[in-house]
GUKOLKE-658915 format. One record per residue (C-alpha): z, x, y; residue number from 1; residue in one letter. Coordinates in nm, 4 decimals. Example, Ala and Ser with C-alpha at 12.3 -4.5 7.8 and 13.67 -1.06 7.14 Angstrom:
<lofis>
+----------+----------+----------+------+------+
|       up |     east |    north | resi | resn |
+----------+----------+----------+------+------+
|   0.7800 |   1.2300 |  -0.4500 |    1 |    a |
|   0.7140 |   1.3670 |  -0.1060 |    2 |    s |
+----------+----------+----------+------+------+
</lofis>
This chain:
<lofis>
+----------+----------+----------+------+------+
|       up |     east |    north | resi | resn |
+----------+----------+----------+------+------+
|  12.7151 |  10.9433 |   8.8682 |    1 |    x |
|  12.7029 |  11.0114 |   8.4800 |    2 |    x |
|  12.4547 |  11.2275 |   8.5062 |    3 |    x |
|  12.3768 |  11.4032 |   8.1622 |    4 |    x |
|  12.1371 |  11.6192 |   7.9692 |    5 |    x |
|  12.0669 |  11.7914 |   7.6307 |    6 |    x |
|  12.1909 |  12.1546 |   7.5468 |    7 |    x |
|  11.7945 |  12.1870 |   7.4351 |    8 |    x |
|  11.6737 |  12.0376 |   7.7998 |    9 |    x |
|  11.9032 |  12.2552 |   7.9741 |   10 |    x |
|  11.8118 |  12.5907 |   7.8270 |   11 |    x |
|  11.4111 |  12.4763 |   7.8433 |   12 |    x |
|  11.5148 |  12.4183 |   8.2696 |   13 |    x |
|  11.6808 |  12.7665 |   8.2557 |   14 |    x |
|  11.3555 |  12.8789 |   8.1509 |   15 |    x |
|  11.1117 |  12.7456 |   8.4283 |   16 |    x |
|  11.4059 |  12.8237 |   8.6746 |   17 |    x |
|  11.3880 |  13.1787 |   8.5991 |   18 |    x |
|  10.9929 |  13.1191 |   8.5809 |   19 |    x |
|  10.9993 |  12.9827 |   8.9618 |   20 |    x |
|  11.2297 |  13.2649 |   9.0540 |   21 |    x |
|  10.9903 |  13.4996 |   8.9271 |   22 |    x |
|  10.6851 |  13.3829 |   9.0813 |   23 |    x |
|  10.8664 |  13.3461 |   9.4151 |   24 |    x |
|  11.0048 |  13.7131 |   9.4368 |   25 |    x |
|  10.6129 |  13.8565 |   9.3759 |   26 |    x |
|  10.4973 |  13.9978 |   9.6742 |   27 |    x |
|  10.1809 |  13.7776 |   9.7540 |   28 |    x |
|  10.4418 |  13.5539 |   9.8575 |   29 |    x |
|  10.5289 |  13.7466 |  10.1547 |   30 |    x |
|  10.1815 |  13.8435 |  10.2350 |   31 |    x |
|  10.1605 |  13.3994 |  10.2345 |   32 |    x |
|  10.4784 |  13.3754 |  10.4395 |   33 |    x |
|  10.3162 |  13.5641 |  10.7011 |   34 |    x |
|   9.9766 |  13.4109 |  10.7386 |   35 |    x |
|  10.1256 |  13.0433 |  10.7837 |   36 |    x |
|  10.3592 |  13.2393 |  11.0291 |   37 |    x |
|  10.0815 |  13.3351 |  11.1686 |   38 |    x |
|   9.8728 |  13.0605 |  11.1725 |   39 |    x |
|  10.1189 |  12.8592 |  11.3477 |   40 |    x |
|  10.2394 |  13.0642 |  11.6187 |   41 |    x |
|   9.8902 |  13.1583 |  11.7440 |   42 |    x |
|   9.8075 |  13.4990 |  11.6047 |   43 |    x |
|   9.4958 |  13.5615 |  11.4363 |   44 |    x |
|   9.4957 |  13.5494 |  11.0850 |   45 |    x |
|   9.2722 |  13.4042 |  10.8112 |   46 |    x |
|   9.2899 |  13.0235 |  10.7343 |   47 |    x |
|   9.5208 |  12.9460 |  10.4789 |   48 |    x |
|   9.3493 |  12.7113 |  10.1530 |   49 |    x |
|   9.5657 |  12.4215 |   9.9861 |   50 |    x |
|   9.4843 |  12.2134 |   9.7535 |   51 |    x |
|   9.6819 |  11.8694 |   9.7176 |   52 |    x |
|   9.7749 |  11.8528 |   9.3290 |   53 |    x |
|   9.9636 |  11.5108 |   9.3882 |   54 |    x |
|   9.6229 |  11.3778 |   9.4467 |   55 |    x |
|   9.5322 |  11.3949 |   9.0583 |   56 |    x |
|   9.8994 |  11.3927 |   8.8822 |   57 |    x |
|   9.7093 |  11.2031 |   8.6142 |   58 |    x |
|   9.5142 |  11.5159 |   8.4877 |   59 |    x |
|   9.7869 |  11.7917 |   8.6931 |   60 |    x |
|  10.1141 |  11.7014 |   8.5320 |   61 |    x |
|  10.0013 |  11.4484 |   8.2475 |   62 |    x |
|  10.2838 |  11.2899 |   8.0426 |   63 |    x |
|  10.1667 |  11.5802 |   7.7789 |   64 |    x |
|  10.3031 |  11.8770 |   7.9629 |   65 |    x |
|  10.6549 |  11.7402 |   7.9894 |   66 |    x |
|  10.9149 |  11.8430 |   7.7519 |   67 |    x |
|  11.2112 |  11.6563 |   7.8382 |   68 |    x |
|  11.3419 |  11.3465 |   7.7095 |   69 |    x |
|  11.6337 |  11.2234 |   7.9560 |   70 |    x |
|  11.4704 |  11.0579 |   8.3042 |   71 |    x |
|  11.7733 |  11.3479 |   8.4681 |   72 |    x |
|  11.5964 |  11.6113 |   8.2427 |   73 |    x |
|  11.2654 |  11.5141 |   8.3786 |   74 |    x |
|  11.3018 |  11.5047 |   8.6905 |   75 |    x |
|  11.4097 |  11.8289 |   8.7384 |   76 |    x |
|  11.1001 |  11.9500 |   8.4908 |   77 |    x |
|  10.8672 |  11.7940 |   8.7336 |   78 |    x |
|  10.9869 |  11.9526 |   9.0059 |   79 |    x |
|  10.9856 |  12.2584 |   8.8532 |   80 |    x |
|  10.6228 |  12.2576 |   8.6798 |   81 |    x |
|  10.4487 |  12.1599 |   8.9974 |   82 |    x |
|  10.5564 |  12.4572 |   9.1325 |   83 |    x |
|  10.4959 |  12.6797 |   8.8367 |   84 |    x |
|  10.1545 |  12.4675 |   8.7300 |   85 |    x |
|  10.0352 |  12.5519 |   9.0970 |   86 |    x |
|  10.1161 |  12.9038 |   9.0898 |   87 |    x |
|   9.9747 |  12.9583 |   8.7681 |   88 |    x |
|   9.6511 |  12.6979 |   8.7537 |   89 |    x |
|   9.5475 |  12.6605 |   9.0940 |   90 |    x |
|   9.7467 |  12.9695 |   9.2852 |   91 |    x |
|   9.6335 |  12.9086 |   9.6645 |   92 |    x |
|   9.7838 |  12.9324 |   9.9392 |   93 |    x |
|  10.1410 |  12.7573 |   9.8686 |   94 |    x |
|  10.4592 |  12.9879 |   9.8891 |   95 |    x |
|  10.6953 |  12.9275 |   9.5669 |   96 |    x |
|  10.9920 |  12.8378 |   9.7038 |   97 |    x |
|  11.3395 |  13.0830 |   9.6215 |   98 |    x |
|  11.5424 |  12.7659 |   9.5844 |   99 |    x |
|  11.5707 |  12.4344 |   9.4318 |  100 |    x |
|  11.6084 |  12.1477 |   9.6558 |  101 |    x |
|  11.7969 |  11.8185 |   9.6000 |  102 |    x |
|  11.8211 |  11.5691 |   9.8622 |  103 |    x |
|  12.0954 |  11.3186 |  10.0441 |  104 |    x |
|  12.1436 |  11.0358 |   9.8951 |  105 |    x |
|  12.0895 |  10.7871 |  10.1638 |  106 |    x |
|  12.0108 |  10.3856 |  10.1434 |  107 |    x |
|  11.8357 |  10.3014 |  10.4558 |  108 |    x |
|  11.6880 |   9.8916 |  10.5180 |  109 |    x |
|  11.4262 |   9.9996 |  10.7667 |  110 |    x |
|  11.3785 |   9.6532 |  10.8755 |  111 |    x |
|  11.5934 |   9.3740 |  10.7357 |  112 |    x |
|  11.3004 |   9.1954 |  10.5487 |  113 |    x |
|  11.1131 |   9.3442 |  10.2356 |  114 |    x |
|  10.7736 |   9.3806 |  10.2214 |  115 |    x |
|  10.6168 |   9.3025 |   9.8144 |  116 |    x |
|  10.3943 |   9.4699 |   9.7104 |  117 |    x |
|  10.1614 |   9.3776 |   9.3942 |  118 |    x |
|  10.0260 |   9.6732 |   9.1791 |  119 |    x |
|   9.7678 |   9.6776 |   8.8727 |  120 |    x |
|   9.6738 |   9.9339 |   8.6324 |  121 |    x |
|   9.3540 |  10.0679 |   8.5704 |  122 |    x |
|   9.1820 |  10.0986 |   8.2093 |  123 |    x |
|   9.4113 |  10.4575 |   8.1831 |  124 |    x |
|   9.7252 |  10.2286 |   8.2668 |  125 |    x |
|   9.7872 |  10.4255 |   8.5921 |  126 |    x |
|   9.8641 |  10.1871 |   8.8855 |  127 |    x |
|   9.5900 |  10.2216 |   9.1221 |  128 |    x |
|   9.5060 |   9.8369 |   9.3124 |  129 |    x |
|   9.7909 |   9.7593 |   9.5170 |  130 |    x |
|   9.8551 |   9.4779 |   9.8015 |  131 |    x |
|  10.1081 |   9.4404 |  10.0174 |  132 |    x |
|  10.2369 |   9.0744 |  10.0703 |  133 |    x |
|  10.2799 |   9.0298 |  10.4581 |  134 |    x |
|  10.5960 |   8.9037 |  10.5788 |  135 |    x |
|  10.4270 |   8.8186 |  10.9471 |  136 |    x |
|  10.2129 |   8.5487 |  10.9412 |  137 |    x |
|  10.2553 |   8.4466 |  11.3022 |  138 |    x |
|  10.3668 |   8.7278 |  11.4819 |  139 |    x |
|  10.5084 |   8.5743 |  11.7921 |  140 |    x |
|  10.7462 |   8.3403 |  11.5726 |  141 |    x |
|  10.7835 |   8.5813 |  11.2706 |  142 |    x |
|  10.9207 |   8.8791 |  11.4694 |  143 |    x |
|  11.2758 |   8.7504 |  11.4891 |  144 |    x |
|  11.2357 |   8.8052 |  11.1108 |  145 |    x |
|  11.2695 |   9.2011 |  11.1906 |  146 |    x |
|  11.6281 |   9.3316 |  11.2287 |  147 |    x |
|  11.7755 |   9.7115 |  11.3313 |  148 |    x |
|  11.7938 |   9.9277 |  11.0481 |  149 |    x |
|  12.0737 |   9.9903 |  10.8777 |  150 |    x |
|  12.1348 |  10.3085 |  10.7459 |  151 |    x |
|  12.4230 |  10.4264 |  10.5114 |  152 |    x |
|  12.4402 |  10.8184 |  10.3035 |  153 |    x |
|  12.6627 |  10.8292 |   9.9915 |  154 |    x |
|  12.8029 |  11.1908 |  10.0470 |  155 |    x |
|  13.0283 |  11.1914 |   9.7394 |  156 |    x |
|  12.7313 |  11.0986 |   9.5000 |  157 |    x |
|  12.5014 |  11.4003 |   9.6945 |  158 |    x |
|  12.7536 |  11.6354 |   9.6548 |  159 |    x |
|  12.8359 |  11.5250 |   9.3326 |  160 |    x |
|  12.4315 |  11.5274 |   9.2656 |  161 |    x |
|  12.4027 |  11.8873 |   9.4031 |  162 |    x |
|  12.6901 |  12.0177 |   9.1921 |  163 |    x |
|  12.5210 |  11.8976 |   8.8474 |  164 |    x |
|  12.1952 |  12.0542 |   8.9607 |  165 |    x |
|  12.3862 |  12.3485 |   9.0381 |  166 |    x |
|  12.5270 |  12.3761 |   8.7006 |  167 |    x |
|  12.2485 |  12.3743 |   8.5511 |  168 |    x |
|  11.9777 |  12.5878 |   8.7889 |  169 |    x |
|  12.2200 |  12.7322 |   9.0303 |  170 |    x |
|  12.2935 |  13.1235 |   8.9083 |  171 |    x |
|  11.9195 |  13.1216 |   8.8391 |  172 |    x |
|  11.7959 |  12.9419 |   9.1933 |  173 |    x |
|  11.9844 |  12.8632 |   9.4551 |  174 |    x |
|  12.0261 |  12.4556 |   9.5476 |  175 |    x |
|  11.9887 |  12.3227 |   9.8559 |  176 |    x |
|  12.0942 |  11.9985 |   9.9978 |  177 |    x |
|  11.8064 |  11.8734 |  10.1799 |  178 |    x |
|  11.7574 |  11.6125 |  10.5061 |  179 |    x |
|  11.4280 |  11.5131 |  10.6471 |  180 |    x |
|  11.3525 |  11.4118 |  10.9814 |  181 |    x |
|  11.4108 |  11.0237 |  10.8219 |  182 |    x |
|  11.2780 |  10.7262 |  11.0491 |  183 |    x |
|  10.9258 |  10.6268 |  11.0049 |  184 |    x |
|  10.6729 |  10.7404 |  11.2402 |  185 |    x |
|  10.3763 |  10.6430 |  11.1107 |  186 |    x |
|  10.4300 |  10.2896 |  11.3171 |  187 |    x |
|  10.0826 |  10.1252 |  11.2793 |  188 |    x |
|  10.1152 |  10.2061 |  10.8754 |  189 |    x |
|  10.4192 |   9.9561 |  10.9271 |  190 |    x |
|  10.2310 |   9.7213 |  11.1631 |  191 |    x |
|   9.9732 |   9.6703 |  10.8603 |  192 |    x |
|  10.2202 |   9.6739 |  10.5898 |  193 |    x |
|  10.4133 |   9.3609 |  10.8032 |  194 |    x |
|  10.0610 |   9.1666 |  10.9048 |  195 |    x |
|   9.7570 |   9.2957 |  10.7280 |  196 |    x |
|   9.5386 |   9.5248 |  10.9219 |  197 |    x |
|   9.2740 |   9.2102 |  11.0629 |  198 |    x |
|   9.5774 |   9.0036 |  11.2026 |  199 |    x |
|   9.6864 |   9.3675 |  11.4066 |  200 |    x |
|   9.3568 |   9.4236 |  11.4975 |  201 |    x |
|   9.2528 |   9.0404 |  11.6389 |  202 |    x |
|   9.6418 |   9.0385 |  11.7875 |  203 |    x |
|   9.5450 |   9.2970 |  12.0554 |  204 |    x |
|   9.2894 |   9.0160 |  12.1928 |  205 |    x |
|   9.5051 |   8.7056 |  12.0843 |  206 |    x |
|   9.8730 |   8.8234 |  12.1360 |  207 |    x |
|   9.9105 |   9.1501 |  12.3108 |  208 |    x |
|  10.2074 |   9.0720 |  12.4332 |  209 |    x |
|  10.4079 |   8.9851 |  12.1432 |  210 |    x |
|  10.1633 |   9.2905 |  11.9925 |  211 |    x |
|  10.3383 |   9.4870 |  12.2243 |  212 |    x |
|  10.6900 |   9.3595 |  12.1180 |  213 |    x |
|  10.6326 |   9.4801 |  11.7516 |  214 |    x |
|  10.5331 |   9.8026 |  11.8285 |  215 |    x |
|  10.8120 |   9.8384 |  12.0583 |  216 |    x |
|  11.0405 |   9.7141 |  11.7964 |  217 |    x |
|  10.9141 |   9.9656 |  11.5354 |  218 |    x |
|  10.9499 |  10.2263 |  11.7859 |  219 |    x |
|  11.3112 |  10.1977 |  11.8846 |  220 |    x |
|  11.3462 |  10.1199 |  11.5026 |  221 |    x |
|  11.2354 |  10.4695 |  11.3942 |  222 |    x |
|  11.4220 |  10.6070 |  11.6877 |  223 |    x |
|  11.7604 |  10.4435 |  11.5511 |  224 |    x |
|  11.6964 |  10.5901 |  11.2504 |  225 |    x |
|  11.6039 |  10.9442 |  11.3511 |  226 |    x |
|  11.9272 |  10.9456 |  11.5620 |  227 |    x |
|  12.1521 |  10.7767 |  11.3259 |  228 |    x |
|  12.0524 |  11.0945 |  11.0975 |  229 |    x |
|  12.1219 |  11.3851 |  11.3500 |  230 |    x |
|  12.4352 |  11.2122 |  11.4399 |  231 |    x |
|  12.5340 |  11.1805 |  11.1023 |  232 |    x |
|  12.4864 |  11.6080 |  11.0199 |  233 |    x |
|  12.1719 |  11.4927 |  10.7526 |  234 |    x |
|  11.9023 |  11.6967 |  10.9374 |  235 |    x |
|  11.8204 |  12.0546 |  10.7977 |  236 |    x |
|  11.5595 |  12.3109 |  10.8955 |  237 |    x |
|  11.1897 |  12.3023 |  10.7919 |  238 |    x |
|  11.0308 |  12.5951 |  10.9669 |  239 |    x |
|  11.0710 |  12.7632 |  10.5807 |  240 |    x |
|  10.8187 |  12.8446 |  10.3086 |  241 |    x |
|  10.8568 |  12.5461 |  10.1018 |  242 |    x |
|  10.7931 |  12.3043 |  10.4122 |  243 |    x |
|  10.5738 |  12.0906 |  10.5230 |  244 |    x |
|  10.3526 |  11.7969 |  10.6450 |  245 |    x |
|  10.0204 |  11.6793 |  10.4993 |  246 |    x |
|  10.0445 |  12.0104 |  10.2883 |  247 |    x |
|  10.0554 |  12.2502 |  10.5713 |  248 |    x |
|  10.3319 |  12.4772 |  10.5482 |  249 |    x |
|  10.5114 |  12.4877 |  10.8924 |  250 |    x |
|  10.6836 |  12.8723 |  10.8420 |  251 |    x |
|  10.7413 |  12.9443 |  11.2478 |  252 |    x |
|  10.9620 |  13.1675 |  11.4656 |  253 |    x |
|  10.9427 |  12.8619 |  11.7387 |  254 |    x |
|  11.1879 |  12.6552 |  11.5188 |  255 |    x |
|  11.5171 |  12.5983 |  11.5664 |  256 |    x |
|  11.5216 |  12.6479 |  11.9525 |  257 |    x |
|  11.6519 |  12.9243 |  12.0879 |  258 |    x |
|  12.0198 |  12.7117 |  12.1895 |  259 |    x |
|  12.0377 |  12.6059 |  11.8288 |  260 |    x |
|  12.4004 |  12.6929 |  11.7301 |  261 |    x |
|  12.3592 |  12.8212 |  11.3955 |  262 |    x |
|  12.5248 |  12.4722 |  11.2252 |  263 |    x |
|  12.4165 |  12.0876 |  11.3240 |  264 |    x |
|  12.0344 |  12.0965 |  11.3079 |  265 |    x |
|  11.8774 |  11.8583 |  11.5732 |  266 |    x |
|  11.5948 |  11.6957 |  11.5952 |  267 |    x |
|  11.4471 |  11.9221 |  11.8590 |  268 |    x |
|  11.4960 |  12.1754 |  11.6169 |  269 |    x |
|  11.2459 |  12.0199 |  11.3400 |  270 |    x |
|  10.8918 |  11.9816 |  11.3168 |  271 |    x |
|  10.7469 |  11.6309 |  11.2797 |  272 |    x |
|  10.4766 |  11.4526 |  11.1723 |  273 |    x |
|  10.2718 |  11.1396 |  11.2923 |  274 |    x |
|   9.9980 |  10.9390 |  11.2506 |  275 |    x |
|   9.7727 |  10.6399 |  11.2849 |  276 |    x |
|   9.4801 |  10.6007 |  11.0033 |  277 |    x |
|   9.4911 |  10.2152 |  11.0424 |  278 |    x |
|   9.3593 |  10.2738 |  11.3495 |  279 |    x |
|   8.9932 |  10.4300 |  11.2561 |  280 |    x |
|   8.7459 |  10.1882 |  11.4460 |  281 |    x |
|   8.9854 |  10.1245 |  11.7416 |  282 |    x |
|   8.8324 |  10.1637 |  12.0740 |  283 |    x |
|   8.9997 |  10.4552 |  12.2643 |  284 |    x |
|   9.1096 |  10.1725 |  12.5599 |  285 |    x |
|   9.3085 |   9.9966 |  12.2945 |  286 |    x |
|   9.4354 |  10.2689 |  12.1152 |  287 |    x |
|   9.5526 |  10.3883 |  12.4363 |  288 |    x |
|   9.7269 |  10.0868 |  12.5274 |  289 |    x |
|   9.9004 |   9.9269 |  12.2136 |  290 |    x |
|   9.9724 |  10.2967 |  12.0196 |  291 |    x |
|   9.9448 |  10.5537 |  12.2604 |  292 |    x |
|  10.3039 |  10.4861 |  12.4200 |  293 |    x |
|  10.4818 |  10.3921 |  12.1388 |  294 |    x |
|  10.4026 |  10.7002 |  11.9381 |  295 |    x |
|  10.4346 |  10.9469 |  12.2611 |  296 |    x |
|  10.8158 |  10.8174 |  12.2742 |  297 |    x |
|  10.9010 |  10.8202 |  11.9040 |  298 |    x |
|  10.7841 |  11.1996 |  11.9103 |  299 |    x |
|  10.9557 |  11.3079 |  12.1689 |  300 |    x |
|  11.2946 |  11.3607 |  12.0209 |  301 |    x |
|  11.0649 |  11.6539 |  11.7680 |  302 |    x |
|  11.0850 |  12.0232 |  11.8239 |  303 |    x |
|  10.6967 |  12.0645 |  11.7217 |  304 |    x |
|  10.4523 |  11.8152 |  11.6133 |  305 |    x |
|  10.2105 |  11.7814 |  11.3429 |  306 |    x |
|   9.9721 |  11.4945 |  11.3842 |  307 |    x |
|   9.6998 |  11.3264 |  11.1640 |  308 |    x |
|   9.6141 |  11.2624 |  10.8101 |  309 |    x |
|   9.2859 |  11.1175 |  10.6929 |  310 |    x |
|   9.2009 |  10.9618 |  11.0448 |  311 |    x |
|   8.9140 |  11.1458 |  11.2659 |  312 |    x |
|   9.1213 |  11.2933 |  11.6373 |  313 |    x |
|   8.8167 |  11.2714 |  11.8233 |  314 |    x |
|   8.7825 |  10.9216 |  11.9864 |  315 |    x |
|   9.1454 |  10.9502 |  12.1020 |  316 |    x |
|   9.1910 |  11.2861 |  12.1737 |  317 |    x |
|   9.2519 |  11.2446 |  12.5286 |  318 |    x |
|   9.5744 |  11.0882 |  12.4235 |  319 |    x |
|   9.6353 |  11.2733 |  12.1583 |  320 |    x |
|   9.6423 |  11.6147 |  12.3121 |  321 |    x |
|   9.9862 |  11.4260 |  12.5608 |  322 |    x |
|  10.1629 |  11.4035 |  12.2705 |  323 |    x |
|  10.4873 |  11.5757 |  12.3487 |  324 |    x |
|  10.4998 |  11.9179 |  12.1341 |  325 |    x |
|  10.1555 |  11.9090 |  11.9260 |  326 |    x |
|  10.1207 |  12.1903 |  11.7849 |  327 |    x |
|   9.9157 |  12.1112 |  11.4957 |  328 |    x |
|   9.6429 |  11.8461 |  11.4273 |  329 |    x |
|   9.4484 |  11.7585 |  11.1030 |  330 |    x |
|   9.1040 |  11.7840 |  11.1642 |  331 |    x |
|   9.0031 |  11.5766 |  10.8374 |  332 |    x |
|   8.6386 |  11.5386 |  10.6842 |  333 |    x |
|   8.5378 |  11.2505 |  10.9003 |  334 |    x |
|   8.6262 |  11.3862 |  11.2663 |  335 |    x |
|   8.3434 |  11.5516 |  11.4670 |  336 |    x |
|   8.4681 |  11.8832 |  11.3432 |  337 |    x |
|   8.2299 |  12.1340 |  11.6280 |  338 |    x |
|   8.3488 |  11.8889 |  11.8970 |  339 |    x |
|   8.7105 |  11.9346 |  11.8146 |  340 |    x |
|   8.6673 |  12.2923 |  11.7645 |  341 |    x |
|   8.5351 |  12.3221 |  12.0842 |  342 |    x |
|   8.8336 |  12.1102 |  12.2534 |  343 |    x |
|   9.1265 |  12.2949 |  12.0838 |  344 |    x |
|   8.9319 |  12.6307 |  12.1493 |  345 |    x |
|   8.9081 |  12.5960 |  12.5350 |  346 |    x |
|   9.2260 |  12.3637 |  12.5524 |  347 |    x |
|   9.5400 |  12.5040 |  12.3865 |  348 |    x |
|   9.9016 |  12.3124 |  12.3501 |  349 |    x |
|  10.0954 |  12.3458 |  12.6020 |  350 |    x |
|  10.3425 |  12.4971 |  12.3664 |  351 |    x |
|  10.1324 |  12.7903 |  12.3060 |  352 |    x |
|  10.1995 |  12.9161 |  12.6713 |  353 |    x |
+----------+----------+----------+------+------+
</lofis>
């Protein structure tokens, strides 16, 4: 925990600190805060416009734009100019968050095996090609390989963490220690990761049962985790402006629910986020039977739910729409875009009664 920077580094933080603070006090900001509260609560309002600057950090925050020299220093730049480089270069639809955020520092073996992953650069030295190297090579014998996480959070080093940050930033923007819903719920992004996406795909022929097995393993898994979390006071909020999943911002008055007690956030208080791209090509019938479940249980625990990525919703919106708590669904560049507008015109969420 010898966590150190420059006198130079710190007054060049103070300065996009007081940056960030400025740009979040203008009052576009509340106009923004309004329209995603708007958006997601079911009032008419126009469609908010993001655009995903992680997708091209090579030209967005090049190594040319940074200014400090210690990896601490750094860190907290990059944090900081994203936020200032999208107000200033790209200025959508994002909210500039108020505060700075630092998170838990928690150490959680998802699965008791690791799975490797080999990486190359491209010509700009940029890792790009990656493959994972399966651990599951016969699924009905290699599943014993899979243990219950185990999860652990080092409060004295977050603490610690959120003091040095606060030294630094705090009198300028306030830091906040930070908790995410945790447990992974993306479960057939695991099932490929463990077996490569043709052994999941021939196993619902070959081996649905022990099929079955894994995805009830990863299920429970994420489950454990979600709950070991709550339990263990990690969880906070994110119905604010600086939240949210697959770039949506999920600002809502429908978050916490109305019991919540004011102090240990539960899961039933937080939105959540799913979804199943390795799945593009499956038929409906086996979508339905070797996802459909696994993911309607691992969701339930959520307050609201956002669901989808890159993946087209049509071919298994039937399930989709008995997710517990959707309230939001990506309807990305390869789904049949009039059909679904149709469908979620005519056939709201049940939590928008």
């Amino acid at each position: 925990m010898g966590w150190a920077i420059s006198s130079a580094e710190r007054v060049y933080l103070r300065e996009l600190a007081r940056k960030q603070a400025e740009y979040a006090s203008l009052p576009v900001m509340e106009e923004r805060k309004r329209m995603w509260r708007d958006l997601n609560d079911g009032r008419p309002t126009r469609p908010p416009v993001v655009i995903e600057t992680w997708t091209f950090d090579r030209d967005f925050l090049p190594p040319t734009v940074f200014r400090c020299e210690s990896a601490e220093a750094r860190a907290l730049e990059g944090q900081l100019l994203r936020v200032i480089r999208e107000h200033e270069l790209i200025d959508d639809d994002k909210v500039v968050p108020d505060h700075f955020r630092v998170f838990w520092h928690v150490e959680i073996d998802e699965l008791g095996i690791a799975i490797p992953t080999e990486r190359v650069k491209d010509a700009q030295g940029v890792e790009t090609g990656y493959r994972f190297l399966h651990p599951i090579h016969d699924l009905q014998k290699d599943l014993a390989l899979l243990k219950p996480a185990t999860c652990r959070v080092d409060r004295g080093s977050s603490f610690a963490y959120k003091e040095f940050v606060e030294s630094i930033l705090g009198d300028i923007l306030p830091v906040r220690l930070t908790g995410w819903m945790y447990g992974c719920t993306s479960l057939t992004q695991r099932v490929v990761q463990l077996m490569g996406m043709e052994a999941f795909f021939l196993a619902m022929y070959d081996e649905p049962e022990a099929l079955h097995s894994l995805m009830a393993f990863l299920r429970d898994n994420a489950l454990r985790v979600m709950r070991w979390a709550e339990s263990e006071g990690l969880l906070t909020l994110n119905n604010g402006p600086a939240d949210n999943i697959a770039s949506s911002i999920l600002l809502t008055d429908r978050l916490p629910l109305p019991d919540y007690d004011g102090k240990k956030v539960r899961l039933c208080d937080l939105w959540g986020g799913a979804e199943s791209q390795e799945t593009v090509g499956v038929a409906p019938a086996m979508f339905h039977e070797f996802c459909f479940p696994y993911y309607r249980d691992v969701c339930e625990p959520m307050g609201l739910l956002y669901w989808g990525c890159c993946e087209p919703a049509h071919p298994f919106w039937d399930d989709l729409r008995r997710l517990p708590h959707l309230k939001k669904i990506s309807i990305s560049r390869w789904c049949d875009q009039r059909f679904m507008g149709c469908l979620l015109y005519t056939s709201p969420s049940p939590r928008d009664s």
